[in-house]
N, C-alpha and C positions, 0 to 999 in steps of 0.2 A: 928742171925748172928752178929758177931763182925761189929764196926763199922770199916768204912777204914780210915786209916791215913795218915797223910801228904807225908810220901817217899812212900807209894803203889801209889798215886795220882799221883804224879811228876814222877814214873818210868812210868806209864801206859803211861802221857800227856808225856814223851819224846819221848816212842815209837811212839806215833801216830802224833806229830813231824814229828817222821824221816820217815814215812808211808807218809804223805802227801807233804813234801817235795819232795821226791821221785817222788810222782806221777804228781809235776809241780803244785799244788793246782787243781788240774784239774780230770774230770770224768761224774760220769752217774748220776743219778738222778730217783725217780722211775718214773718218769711219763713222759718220755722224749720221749714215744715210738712216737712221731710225727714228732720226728728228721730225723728218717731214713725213706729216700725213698718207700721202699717196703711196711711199714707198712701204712704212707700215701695213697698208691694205693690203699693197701686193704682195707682201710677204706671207700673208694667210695667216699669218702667227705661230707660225711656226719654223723650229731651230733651221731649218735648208733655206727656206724663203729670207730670214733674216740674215743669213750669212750669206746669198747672192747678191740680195739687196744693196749689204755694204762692199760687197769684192766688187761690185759691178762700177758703184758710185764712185770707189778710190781708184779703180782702176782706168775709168774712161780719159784721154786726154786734155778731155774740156770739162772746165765747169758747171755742170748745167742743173746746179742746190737751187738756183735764185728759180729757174722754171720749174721745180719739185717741189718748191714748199721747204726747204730748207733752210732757217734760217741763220744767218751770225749769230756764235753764240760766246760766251766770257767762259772760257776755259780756264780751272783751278790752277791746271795743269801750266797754262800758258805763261797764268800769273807768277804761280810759285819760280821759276822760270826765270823770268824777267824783271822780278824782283830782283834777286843773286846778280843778274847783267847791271840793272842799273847802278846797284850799290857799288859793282866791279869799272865801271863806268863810270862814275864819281868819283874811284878812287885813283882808275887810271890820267882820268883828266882834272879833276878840280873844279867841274862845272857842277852849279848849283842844281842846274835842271834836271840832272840825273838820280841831283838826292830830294828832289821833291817829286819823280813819278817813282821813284823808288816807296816814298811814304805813300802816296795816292794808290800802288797799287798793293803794298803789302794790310791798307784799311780793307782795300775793294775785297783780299784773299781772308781776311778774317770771316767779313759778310756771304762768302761762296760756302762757309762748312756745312755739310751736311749732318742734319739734327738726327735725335736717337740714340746715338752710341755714345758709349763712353768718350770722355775726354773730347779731341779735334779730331776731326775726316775729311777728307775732301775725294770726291768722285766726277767724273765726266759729267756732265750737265745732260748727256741722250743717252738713251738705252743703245744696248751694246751686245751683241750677238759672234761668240767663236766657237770652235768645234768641241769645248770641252766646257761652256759656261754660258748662260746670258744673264745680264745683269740691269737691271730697272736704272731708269735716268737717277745719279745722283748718289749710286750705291758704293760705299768708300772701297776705294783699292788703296793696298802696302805702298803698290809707287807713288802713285798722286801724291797721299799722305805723307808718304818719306820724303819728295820733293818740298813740298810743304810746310811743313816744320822742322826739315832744313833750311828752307827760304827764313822762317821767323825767329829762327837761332842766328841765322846770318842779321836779320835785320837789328835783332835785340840788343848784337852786339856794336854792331853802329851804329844804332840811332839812341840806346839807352833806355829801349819804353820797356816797361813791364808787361803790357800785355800781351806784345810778342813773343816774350820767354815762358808766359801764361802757356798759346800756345803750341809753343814746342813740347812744353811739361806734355800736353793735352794728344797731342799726336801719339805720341810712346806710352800716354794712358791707353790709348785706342788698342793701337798694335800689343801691347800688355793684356789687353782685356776681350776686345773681340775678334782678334783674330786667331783661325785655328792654326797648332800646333801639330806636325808630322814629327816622329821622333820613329831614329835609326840605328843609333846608338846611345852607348853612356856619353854622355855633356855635349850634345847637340842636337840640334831640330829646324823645321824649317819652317816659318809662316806660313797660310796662307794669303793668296791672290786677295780675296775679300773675303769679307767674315760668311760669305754663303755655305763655303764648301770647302773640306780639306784638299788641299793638292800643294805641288811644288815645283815652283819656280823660281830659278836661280838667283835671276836680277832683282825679282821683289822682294825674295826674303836677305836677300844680302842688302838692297837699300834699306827695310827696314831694320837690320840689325844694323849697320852702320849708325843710323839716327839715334838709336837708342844708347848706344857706344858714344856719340856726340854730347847727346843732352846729359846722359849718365857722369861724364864727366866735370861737363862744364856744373853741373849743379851737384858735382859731388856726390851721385847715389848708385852705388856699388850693385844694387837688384838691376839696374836697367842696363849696368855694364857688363854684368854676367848674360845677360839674356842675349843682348847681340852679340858677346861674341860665340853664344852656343849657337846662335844661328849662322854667323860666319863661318864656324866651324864647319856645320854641314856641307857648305859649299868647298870649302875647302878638301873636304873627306872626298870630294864626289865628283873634281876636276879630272880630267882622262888625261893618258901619259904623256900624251904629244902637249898638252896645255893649257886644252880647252872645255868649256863647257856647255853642257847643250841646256836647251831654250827652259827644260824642264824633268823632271823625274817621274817614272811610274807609268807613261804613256810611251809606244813609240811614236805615236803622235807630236810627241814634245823634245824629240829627240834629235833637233835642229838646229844650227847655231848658226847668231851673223852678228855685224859691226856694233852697231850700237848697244844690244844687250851685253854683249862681251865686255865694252867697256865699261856698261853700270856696275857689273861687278867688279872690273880693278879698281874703279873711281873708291867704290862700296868697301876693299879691302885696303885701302891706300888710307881712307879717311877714319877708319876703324883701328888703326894699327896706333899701338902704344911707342912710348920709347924706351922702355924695358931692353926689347930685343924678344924673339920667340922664334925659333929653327922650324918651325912647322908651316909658319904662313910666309915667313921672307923665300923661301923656293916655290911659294904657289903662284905669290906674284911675278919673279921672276919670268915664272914659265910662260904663265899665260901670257906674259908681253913678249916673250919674246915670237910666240905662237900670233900674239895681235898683229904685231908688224911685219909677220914674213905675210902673212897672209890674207890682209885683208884690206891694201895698198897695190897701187900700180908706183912704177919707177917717178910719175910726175908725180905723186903727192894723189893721184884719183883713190876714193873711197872705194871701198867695193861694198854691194850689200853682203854679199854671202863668201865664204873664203875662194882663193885665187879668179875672181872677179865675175861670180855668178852675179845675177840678176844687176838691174839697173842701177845709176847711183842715186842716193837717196839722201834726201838732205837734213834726215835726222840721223843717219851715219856717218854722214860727214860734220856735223855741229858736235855728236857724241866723242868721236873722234879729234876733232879740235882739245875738246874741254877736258878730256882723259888726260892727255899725252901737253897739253899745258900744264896742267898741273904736277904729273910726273915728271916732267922735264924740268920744273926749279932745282931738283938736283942731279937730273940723266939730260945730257945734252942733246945726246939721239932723239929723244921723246921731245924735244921743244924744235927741235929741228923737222920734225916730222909733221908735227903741231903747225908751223909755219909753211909748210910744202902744202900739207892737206888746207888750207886754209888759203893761199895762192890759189892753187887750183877752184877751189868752188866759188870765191868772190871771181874768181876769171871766166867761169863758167855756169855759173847758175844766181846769181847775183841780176836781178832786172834792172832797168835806165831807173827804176822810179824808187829802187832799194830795195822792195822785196826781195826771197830768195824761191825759186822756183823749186818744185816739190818735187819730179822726179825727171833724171834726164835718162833713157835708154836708148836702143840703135836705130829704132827708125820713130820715134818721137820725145817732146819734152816736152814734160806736164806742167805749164807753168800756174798752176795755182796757187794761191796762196794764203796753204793754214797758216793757221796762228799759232799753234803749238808748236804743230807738226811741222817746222821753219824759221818762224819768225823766231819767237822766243829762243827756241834752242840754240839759235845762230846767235842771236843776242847776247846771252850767257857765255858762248863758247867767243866770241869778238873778244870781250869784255873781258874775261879770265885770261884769255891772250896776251892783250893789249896791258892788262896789269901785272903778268909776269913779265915782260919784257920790257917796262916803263921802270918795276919797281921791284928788280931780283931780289933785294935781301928781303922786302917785307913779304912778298910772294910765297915764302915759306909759312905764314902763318896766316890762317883761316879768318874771316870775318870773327867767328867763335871765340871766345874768351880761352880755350885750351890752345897750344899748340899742337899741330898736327903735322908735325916736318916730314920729307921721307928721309930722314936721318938712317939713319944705322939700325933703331929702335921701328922704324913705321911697320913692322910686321907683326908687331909685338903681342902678349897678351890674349891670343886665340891657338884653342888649342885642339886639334881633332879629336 
């Protein structure tokens, strides 16, 4: 497949623009089915009934929240998100409109924190049910929060306001302060998921170390830079030989691996990496990309969810996947060429007349719903990131963020197993 170009790019991210504008940033989510009253009932309250509840709802081919009692809702998630696209978006094009829902929604994301905890949080807006956790509507998790005050580091540094640097400080208070710590060895450890319960998972505790590695930098504070990279560390220590890592540690429950978490972690060591130099994370990264791309692509540029093309495609593997391998590819050509493949493909194929992106495509249906996180945003982001590496190669190397973050020679730098 031909690759995609710069105005295919920019007309798909206008349309889904004018799609998500429309819809007020706002919407459904797959796993939201704990929003709506009736499904609550049926769950009895308890862990099996709540984890049908939502496998049922994300699963069905049709929409059918509006006849549950399910409502649109303002996802943290969505914002933090689409924040990052618009500003990426403003920079690709010059259009004003992108840096004014850029400000409107990085306000709306400060009003979403959730109160209580230290510093900044942000969590899912509905209660939330999996085989290893439930968590009350609103309860902070590492990603959200690492999205999040990645988003207001991003904004801080383009727009100049302090309160957005407020809080990213605030975010990496959080992750500092309530969340728990697993520890495996000397100089490293992993977050927990939300400050509920110890456990380990890869993409969260690697996004959260990554932000702290961020904000650590940019504001000069050597504690918050030691902490992510003992937590990158872990992940690093605990990647399998072929090059990948699974979903989680400690369960064989968690001992799963697919598209887009895999890339929260390269993204996670790519943005974390100094430019020192460090021999122990530049062969982590390595591998696992090289592991990313034999395995979890078809020859057109198709995402796969799960390696050599298990389960359906999904279009938070395919945005994840955009947004990894753009950013990787400002200095690997492969990765910006693959960037544009995987990117052809899903605007050719999951792309609606009216902009949306459709949620899941498999062999004998496609799910065309349309979250707002779970799609919109993340496609937004991953457009945007595209569209401003290929618009703007030299400045492409450096982050919204006030530090630079190249993958020079140095981007593995500074974490040590």
């Amino acid at each position: 497949m031909d690759l995609i170009d710069v105005e295919t790019i920019l007309d798909a991210m206008d349309r889904l623009g004018r799609w998500v504008r429309a819809a007020g940033w706002r919407g459904y989510d797959p796993f939201d089915a704990l929003a709506g009253r009736a499904l609550r009932l049926a769950s009895l309250g308890l862990a099996p009934g709540r984890i049908a509840a939502i496998q049922l709802l994300k699963r069905l081919p049709w929409n059918v929240r509006p006849w549950l009692g399910v409502p649109p809702h303002e996802s943290p998630f969505a914002l933090a998100l689409s924040v990052r696209g618009c500003l990426d978006a403003w920079r690709a094009t010059g259009e004003a409109a992108w840096r004014a829902s850029a400000i409107a929604l990085v306000d709306r994301l400060h009003r979403a924190q959730t109160p209580g905890y230290a510093g900044a949080c942000w969590g899912y807006p509905f209660a939330y049910q999996n085989r290893i956790f439930h968590t009350p509507p609103r309860t902070p998790t590492a990603v959200i929060t690492s999205f999040a005050g990645a988003a207001m580091l991003d904004a801080h540094a383009a727009l100049g306001r302090p309160e957005d640097w407020r809080a990213a400080e605030g975010a990496c208070e959080f992750i500092m302060t309530d969340l728990r710590r697993t520890r495996d060895g000397p100089g490293r450890f992993c977050f927990s998921y939300t400050p509920l319960r110890a456990d380990c998972v890869h993409n969260a505790s690697a996004l959260a170390g990554a932000l702290l590695v961020r904000v650590g930098r940019a504001g000069r504070r050597a504690t918050l830079i030691d902490a992510g990279r003992r937590a990158l560390a872990y992940t690093v220590a605990h990647q399998r030989p072929d090059g990948w890592w699974p979903y989680g540690e400690g369960l064989r429950r968690l001992a799963w691996v697919d598209n887009h978490h895999t890339a929260y972690v390269l993204e996670s060591l790519w943005h974390a990496a100094s430019e020192e130099g460090d021999a122990a994370v530049r062969p982590a990264i390595e591998k696992g990309l090289r592991f990313y791309l034999s395995r979890f692509f078809g020859a057109d540029g198709t995402p796969y969810f799960g390696p050599a093309g298990r389960g359906p495609v999904d279009i938070q593997c395919a945005a994840a996947a955009i947004d990894v391998l753009a950013l990787l590819g400002v200095q690997t050509p492969e990765c910006l060429d693959q960037a544009r493949r995987v990117a052809a493909w899903t605007v050719r194929h999951m792309q609606d007349r009216d902009g949306h992106f459709w949620y899941r495509r498999g062999r004998l249906f496609v799910n065309r719903t349309p979250f707002v996180h779970w799609g919109q945003a993340t496609m937004l982001a991953a457009l945007a990131r595209l569209a401003r590496v290929l618009r703007h190669p030299r400045e492409a190397t450096e982050s919204w963020d006030m530090t630079r973050t190249t993958a020079s020679p140095g981007i593995t730098a500074g974490i040590t197993a």
